[in-house]
N, C-alpha and C positions, 0 to 999 in steps of 0.2 A: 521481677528482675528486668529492669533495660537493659536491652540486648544492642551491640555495639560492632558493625562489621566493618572489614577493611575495604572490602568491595561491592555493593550495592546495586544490583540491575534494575530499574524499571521497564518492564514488558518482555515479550516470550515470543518472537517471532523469530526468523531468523537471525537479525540481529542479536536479540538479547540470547538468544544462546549461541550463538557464534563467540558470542562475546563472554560467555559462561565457558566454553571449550577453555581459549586463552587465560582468560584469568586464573581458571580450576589451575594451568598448568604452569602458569608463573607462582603458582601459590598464593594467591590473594583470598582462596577459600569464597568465591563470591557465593553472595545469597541472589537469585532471580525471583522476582514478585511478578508473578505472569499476568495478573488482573483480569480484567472481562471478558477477554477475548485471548486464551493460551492460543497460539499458532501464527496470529494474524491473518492477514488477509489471504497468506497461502493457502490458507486452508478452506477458502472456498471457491478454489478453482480445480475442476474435476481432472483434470489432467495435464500435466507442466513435461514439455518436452525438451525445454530450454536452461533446464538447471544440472550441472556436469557433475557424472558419477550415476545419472537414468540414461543408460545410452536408449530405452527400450521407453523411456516417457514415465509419470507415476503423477499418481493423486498427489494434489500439495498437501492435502494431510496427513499423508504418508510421509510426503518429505522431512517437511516439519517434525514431525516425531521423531524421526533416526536423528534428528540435528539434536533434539531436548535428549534423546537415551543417549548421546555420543558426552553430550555438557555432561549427562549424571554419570554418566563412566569416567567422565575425568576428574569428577570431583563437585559440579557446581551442587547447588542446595536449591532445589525449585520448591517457591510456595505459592500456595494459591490466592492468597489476600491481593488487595490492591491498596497500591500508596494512592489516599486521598487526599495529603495536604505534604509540603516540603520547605524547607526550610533554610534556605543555600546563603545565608547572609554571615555565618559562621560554621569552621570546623571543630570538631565534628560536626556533618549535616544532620537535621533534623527531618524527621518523616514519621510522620501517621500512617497506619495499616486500617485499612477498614473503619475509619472514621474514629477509633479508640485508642490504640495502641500505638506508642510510640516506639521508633527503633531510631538507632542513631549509624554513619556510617563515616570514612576517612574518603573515600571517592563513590561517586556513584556515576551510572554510565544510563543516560536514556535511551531507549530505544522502543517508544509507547509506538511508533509508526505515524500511517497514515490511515483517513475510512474514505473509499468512495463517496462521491457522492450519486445517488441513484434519483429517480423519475419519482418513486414514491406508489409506481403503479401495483396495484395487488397482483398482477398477473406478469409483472417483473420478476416480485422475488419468487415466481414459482417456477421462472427458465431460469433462473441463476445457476449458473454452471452444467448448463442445460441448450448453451444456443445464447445466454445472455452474458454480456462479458464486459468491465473496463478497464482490458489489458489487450490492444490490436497484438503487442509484442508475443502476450503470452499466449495469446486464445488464436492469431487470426491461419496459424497453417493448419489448422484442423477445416477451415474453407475455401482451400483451395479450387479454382475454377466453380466457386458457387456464388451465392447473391446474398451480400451482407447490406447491413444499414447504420452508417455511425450518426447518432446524434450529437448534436451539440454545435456551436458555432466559433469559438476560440482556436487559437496556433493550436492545442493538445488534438481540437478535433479535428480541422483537417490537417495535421500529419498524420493522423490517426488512418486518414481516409486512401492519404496519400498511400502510404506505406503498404491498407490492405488493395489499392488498386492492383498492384504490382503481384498479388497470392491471387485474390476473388476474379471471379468475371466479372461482376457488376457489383456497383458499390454506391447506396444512395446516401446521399450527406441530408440530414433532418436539420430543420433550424426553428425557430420560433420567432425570429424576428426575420426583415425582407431583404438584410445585408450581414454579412458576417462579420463577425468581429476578429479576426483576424488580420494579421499582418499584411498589406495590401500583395507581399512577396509572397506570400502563402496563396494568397488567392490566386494570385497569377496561376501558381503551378498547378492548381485544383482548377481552372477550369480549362485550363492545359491535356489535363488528363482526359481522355475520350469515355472511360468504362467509370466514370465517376459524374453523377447525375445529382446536383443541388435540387434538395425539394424543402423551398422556402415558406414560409408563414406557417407552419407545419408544427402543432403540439404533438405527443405522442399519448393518444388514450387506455389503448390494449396491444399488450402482448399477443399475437396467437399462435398455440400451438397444439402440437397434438400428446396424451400422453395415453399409456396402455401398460397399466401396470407401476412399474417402480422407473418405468423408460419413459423419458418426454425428447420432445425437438421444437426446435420456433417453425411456424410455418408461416408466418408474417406478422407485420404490425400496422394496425389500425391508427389512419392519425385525422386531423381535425385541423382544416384550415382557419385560422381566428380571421379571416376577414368574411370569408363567405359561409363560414359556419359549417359547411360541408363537409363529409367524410369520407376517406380512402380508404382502402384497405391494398400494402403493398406486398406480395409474397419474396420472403425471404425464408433464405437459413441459419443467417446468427445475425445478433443484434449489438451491437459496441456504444455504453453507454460513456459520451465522454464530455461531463459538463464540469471536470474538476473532480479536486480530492481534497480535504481536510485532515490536515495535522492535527494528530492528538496531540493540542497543547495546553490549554485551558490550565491546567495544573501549574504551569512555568509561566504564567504572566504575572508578572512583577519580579520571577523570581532571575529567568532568563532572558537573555535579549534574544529579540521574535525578530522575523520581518515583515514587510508589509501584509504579508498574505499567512502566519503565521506560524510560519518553520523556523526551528530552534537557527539561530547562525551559529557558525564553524568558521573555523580559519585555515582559508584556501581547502588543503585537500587535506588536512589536521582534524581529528574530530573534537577539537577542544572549545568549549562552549568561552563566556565571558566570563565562567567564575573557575578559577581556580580547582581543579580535583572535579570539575564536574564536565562530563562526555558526553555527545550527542551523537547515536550510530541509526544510520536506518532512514527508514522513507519518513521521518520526522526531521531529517535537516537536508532531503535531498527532492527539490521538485522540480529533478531533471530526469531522472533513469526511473526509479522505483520500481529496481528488478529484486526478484530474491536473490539473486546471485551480487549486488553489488550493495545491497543490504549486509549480507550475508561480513564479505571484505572489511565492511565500515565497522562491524563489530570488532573482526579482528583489528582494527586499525583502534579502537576505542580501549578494548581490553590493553594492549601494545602499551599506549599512552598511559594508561594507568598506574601498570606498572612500573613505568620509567617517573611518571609522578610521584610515584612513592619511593622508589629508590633512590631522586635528586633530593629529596627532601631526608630521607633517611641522612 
């Protein structure tokens, strides 16, 4: 039997059940398809002191779950499949579950996010949420008056660098090339700053740190100058990977309009995509904030519109 809903979520981070909360309670009965990653990316950062309602700070996978038990208490349906293929070229939408199953829906709300992008180092992902971080906003007061290291060379990296100058004592900017790519205003104010030190032609090879038990910490990073081949090793305490993020979009080409860099578009501060009945909430149409908390809003703002979608049209 093809099954047929009014409300339709793709993904399970804060978005898609913020956006499960709203709908559950205008009565749209949503169904949420969580797919590969239930929580998103909250859920791999060990400790969030920036999200209102922890006055005392809390694992984001902790968070993330009161947000999905809060959607199931008001009504939403969480499953665990994932939509592999969509169909947005008529209403009812069309969507695959798992490569087989088809489900049909009257609106549905994306909210797949975004994935960092990381270094690829093995001894990366083994400080991830550990001393390894690509959120200065979320991760950088736990370093305060310590010695962090942001890589990357773009506007995200050094504001990135900017911003933890102002928390860290020392703050080294990693690059890979012998100029930045940043906005020449940007640089200005990065090499403005006196506790922020550019360490140019600079790959990053090792993490290091120490662990003892189920406890780890960075205690510096190893890097590789590409002209003279030579190696450093600089002691730090946390590391800010910030070479960019990628939108889960891959699913919505051809079906939604992307932009250059390929985040769903929206209109103005609307979350309503180019088709009709279909809604974009989340760090998947926003690569300016990509905070849980204004994730969190754009769901409410997506569920909002849907409703009002359905009831103009009623």
């Amino acid at each position: 039997m093809t099954e047929k809903f009014t409300c339709l979520i793709i993904g399970a981070g804060p978005a898609g059940y913020t956006a499960g909360i709203y709908a559950s309670r205008a009565g749209l009965k949503p169904v949420i398809y969580e797919g590969m990653q239930p929580g998103g990316q909250l859920t791999i950062t060990s400790e969030v002191e920036n999200f209102p309602g922890y006055p005392e700070g809390e694992s984001g996978t902790v968070i993330v779950d009161d947000i999905r038990k809060q959607a199931v208490h008001c009504g939403a349906e969480i499953r665990s499949g994932e939509i592999t293929e969509v169909d947005f070229s008529k209403r009812p939408f069309r969507l695959v579950v798992d490569y087989e199953r088809e489900v049909f829906a009257e609106t549905v709300i994306v909210a797949t996010g975004a994935t960092a992008r990381w270094l690829g180092l093995e001894t990366e992902s083994q400080y991830r949420g550990f001393g390894v971080s690509t959120c200065a906003t979320c991760d950088g007061a736990f370093f305060k008056g310590k010695t962090v290291a942001v890589i990357g060379g773009g506007d995200t990296a050094l504001e990135e660098a900017h911003y933890l100058s102002k928390i860290a004592e020392k703050v080294y900017l990693v690059h890979r090339r012998n100029q930045f790519r940043a906005s020449k205003a940007m640089q200005d104010r990065i090499f403005r700053t006196p506790n922020i030190e550019p360490v140019l032609d600079a790959v990053p090879t090792e993490v290091l740190g120490e662990r003892q038990g189920f406890s780890r910490k960075v205690t510096g990073l190893r890097i590789q100058n590409i002209k003279t081949e030579d190696f450093k090793e600089i002691s730090l305490d946390g590391i800010f990977v910030a070479i960019g993020v990628t939108p889960v979009t891959d699913l919505f080409v051809g079906q939604l309009e992307l932009d250059a860099h390929g985040y769903i578009k929206t209109q103005g501060v609307r979350p309503l995509t180019n088709v009709p009945g279909v809604f974009a909430a989340g760090d998947v149409q926003d690569p300016h904030y990509r905070q849980a908390c204004t994730a969190a809003a754009s769901g409410c703002k997506a569920a909002i519109e849907a409703e009002r979608f359905l009831a103009e049209e009623a």
